[in-house]
C-alpha positions as CSV (number, residue, x, y, z in Angstrom):
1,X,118.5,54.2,129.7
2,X,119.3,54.9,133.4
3,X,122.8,56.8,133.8
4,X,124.5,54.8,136.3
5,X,127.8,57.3,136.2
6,X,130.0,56.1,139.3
7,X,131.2,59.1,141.6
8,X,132.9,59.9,145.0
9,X,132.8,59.4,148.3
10,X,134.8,59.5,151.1
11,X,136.2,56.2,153.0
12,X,134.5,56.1,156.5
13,X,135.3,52.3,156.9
14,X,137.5,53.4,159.7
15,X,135.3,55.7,161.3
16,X,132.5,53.2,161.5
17,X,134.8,50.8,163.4
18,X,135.6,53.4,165.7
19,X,132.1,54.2,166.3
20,X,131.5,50.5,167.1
21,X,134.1,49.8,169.2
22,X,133.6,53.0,171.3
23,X,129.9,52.8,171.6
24,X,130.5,49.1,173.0
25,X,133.3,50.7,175.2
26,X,130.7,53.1,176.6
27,X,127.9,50.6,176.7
28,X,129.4,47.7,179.0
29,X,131.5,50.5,180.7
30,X,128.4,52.0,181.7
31,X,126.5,48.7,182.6
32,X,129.6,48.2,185.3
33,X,129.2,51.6,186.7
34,X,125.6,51.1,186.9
35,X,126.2,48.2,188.9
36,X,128.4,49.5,191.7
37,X,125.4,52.2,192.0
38,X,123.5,49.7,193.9
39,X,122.5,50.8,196.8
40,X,125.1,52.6,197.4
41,X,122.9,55.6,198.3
42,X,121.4,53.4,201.1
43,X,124.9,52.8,202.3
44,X,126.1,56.6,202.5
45,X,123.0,57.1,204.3
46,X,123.6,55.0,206.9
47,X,127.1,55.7,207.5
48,X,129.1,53.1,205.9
49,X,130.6,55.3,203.6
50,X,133.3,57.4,205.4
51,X,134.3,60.4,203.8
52,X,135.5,64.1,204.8
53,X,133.2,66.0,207.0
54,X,129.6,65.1,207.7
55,X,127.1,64.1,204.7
56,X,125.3,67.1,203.2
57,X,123.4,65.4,200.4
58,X,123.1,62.3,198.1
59,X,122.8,63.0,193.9
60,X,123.2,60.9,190.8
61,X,125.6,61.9,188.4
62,X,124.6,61.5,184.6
63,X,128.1,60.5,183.7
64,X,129.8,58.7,184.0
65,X,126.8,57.2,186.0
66,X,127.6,57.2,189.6
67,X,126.0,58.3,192.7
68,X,128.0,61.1,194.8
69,X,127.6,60.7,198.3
70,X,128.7,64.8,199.2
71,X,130.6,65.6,202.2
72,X,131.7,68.8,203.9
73,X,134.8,68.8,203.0
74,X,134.5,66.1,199.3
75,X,132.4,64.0,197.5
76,X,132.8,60.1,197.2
77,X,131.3,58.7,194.3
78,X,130.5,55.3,193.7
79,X,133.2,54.7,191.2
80,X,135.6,55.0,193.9
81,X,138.7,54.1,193.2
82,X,138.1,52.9,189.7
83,X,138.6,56.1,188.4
84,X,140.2,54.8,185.4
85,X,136.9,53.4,184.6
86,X,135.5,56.9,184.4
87,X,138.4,58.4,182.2
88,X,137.9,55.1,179.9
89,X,134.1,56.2,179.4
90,X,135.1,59.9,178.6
91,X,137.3,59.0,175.9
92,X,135.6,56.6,175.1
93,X,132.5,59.0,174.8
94,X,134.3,62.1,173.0
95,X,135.9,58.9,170.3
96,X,132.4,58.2,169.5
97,X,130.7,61.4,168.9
98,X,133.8,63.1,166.9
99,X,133.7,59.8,164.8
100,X,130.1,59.4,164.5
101,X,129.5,63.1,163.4
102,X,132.5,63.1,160.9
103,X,131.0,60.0,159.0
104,X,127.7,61.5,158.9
105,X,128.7,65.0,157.8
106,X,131.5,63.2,155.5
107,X,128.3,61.5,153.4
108,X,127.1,65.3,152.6
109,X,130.1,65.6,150.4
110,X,130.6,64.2,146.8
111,X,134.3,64.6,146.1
112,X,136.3,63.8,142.8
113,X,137.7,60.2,142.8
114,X,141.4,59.5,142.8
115,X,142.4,60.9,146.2
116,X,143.0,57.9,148.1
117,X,140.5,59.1,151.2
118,X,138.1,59.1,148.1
119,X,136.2,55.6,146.8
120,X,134.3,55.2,144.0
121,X,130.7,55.3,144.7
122,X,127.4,55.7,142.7
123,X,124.8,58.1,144.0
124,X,122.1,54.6,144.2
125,X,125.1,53.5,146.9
126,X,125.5,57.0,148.1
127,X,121.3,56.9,149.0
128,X,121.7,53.0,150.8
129,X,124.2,53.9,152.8
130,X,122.7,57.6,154.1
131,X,119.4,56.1,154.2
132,X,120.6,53.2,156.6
133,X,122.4,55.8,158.7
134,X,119.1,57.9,158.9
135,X,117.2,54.9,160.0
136,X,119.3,53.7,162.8
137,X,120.2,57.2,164.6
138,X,116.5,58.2,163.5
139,X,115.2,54.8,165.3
140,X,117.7,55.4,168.6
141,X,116.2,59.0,169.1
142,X,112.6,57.0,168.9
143,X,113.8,54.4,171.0
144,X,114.9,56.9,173.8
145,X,111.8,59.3,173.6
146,X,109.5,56.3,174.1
147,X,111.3,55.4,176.9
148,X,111.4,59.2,178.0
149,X,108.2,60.7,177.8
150,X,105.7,57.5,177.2
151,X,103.8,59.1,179.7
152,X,103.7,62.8,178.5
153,X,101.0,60.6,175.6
154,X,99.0,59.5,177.6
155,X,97.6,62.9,179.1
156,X,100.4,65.4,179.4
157,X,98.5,67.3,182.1
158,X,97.9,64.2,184.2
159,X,101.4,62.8,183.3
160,X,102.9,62.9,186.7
161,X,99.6,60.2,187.6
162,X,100.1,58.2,184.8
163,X,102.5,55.5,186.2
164,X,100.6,54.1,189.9
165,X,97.9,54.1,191.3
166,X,97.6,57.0,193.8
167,X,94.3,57.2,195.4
168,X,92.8,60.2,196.0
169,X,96.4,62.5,196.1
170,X,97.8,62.2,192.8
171,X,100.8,64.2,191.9
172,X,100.3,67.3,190.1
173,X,101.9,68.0,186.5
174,X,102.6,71.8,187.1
175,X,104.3,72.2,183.9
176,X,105.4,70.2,180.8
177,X,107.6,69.9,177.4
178,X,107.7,67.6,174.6
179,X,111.8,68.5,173.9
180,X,113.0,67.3,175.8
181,X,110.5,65.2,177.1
182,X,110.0,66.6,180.5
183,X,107.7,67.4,183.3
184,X,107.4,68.9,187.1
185,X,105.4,66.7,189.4
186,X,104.3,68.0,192.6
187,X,102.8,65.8,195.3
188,X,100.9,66.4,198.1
189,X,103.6,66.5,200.2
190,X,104.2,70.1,198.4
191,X,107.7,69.1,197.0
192,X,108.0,68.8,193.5
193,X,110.3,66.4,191.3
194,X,111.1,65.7,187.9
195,X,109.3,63.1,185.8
196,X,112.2,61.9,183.8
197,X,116.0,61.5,185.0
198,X,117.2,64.8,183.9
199,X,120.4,62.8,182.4
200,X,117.5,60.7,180.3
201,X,115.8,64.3,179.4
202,X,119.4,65.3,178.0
203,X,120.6,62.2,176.1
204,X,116.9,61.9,174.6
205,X,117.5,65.6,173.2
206,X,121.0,65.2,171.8
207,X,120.4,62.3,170.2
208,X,118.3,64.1,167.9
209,X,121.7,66.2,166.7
210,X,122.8,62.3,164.8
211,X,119.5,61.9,163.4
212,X,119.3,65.4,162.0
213,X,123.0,64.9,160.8
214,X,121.8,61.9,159.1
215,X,118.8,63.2,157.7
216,X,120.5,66.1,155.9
217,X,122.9,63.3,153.9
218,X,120.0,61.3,153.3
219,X,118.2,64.9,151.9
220,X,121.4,65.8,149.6
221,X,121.7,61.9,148.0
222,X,118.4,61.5,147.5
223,X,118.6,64.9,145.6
224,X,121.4,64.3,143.8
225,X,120.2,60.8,142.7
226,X,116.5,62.8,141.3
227,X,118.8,65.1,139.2
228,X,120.4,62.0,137.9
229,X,117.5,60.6,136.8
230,X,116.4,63.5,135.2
231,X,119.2,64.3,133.2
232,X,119.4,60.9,132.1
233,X,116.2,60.9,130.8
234,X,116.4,64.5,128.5
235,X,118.5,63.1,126.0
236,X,115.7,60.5,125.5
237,X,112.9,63.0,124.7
238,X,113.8,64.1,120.9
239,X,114.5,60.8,119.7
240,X,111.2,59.6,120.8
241,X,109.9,63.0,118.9
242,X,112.1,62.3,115.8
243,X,110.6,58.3,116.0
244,X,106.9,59.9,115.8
245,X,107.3,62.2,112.9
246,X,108.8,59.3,110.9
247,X,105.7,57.8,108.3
């Protein structure tokens, strides 16, 4: 008969909620910043942007996403003067990854029940529960490679001429990784670029550290629940024995 002994584990209700809320923090908050991007390269160029000193150069900032018009003297971002939006996205940001890695590394755990941070919890639960964690940080990291280096699979040595058509000057893949999903491209110009945002390159490669996270809880329950098993079936073995020698 299958032990179904009911154990420990800790309550990360709480932090689950806080993961939520945050990511949808970070999400719409960067949607909004994303949208006063807009052009707003095209307007630095051209002068509409006024800041200290003459322009020197034109980036994108990862994030919180904005594009950085640099001058002499200072930069002007895109944000402006919503810089209350940027400090809402790092906090929001640092809430969700201090949450989101405490839950997960709180499911490697199996402590005693009757602490109240402790809930009864049988190791079948234990697997559910780090299984459905595995598969949606585990399905994110997929999600975001694809999107990421789709084009490293198709030929990683022609991956830079993979997206257009380019006559008879295709770009050049000079060199090329699979993590982070990355390539150099140089065109016949001579000037080489990136194939992937480098921000894109860098989120596609942490979000690997939440999968793996995941993964190991997953690994440790699924053990757990085996041993289970097993030594719920021993006791089983000599009364079947004693059953046989009987005439």
């Amino acid at each position: 008969m299958t032990d179904t002994r009911t154990h420990g584990g800790y309550r990360t209700g709480g932090l689950w909620a806080a993961v939520g809320i945050s990511f949808t923090v970070v999400l719409i908050g960067s949607g909004l910043a994303l949208f006063l991007m807009l052009e707003y390269d095209e307007r630095c160029s051209q002068g509409m942007v006024r800041g200290p000193g003459g322009l020197r150069g034109i980036r994108n900032q990862a994030f919180p996403p904005a594009t950085v018009c640099e001058f002499e003297r200072g930069d002007v971002s895109s944000l402006g003067n919503a810089w209350v939006l940027g400090a809402l996205l790092w906090v929001a940001l640092v809430v969700l990854v201090v949450c989101l890695f405490t839950a997960l590394v709180a499911d490697w755990f199996e402590p005693r029940p009757g602490d109240p941070l402790v809930e009864p919890r049988s190791r079948t639960e234990q697997v559910s529960r780090t299984g459905a964690a595995f598969f949606v940080t585990g399905s994110l990291f997929l999600l975001l490679y694809a999107l990421a280096g789709w084009e490293l699979f198709t030929g990683p040595s022609s991956a830079c001429s993979a997206a257009g058509d380019w006559g008879y000057h295709p770009p050049r893949t000079l060199e090329y990784s699979f993590f982070p999903p990355q390539a150099t491209c140089q065109y016949a110009s001579g000037t080489t670029e990136h194939l992937t945002s480098d921000w894109l390159s860098s989120l596609t490669a942490l979000s690997a550290l939440p999968a793996l996270v995941a993964g190991v809880g997953l690994a440790l329950a699924w053990r757990r629940r085996r041993e289970e098993l097993r030594g719920a079936a021993r006791p089983a073995a000599p009364t079947e024995e004693r059953s046989r020698e009987l005439p």
